[in-house]
C-alpha positions as CSV (number, residue, x, y, z in Angstrom):
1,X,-10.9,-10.5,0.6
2,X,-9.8,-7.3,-0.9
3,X,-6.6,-5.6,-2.5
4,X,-5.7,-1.6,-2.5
5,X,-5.6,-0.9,-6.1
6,X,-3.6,2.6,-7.1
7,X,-4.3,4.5,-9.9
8,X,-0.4,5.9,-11.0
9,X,-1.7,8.4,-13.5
10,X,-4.7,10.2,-10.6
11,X,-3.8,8.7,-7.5
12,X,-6.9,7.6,-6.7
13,X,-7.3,4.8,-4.4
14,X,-9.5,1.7,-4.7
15,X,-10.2,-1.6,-3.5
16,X,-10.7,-4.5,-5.8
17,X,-12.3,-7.8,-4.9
18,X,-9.6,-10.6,-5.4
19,X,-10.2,-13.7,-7.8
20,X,-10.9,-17.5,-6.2
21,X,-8.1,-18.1,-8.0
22,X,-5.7,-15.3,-6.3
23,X,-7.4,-16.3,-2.9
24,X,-6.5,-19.6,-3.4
25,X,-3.0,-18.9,-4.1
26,X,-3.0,-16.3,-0.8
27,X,-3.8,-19.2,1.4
28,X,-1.0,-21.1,0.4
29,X,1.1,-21.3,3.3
30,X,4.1,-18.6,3.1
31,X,7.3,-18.5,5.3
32,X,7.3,-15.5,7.5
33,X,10.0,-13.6,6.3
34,X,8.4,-14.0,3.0
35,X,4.6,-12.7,4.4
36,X,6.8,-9.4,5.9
37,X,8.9,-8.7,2.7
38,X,5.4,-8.8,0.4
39,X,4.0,-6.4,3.7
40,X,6.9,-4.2,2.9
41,X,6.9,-3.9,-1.0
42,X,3.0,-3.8,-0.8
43,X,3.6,-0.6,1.9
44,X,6.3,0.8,-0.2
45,X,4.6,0.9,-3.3
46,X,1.7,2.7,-1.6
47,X,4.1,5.5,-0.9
48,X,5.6,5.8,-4.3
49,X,2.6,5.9,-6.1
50,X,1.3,9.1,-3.7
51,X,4.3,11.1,-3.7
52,X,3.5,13.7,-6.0
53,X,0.4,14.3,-3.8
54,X,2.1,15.9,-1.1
55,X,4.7,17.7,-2.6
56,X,4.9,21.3,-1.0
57,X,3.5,22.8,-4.4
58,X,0.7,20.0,-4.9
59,X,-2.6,22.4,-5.6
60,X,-4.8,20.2,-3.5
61,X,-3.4,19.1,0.0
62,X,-5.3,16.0,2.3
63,X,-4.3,15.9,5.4
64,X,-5.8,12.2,5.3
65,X,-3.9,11.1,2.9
66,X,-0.7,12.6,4.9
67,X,-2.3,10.6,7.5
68,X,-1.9,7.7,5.7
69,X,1.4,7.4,4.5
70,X,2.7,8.2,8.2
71,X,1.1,4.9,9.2
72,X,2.3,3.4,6.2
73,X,5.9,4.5,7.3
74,X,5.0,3.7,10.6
75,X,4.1,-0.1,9.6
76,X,7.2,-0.7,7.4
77,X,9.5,0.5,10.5
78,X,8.1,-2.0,12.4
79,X,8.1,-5.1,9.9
80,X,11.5,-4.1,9.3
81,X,12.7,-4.0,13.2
């Protein structure tokens, strides 16, 4: 198991191998609503931390990246319906 790790000062993103510990703790049983609010908040902070990057005057434009935070909209529209 992995987690998507931001980088808020370069906005590089990485994926970091999680603890036993923190995938013990994951596979505690959660109630639903609880699973889709983490989801959210998880999603969201994706977004904030990539903002800057595709701002119309950002010198150095990815079309993946623009890619990416669509479905990451995309996702949080339909944990939210």
């Amino acid at each position: 198991m992995d987690r998507i790790v931001v980088d808020v000062q370069t906005g590089d993103i990485s994926v970091v191998p999680l603890t036993a510990d923190e995938i013990a703790e994951l596979a505690k049983p959660q109630p639903a609503d609880q699973v889709r609010a983490n989801r959210i908040a998880e999603l969201k902070g994706l977004l904030a931390a990539t903002d800057y990057k595709v701002l119309p005057d950002y010198d150095k434009p990815d079309a993946t990246l623009v890619a990416q935070r669509q479905a990451w909209r995309e996702a949080i529209r339909q944990l939210e319906a």
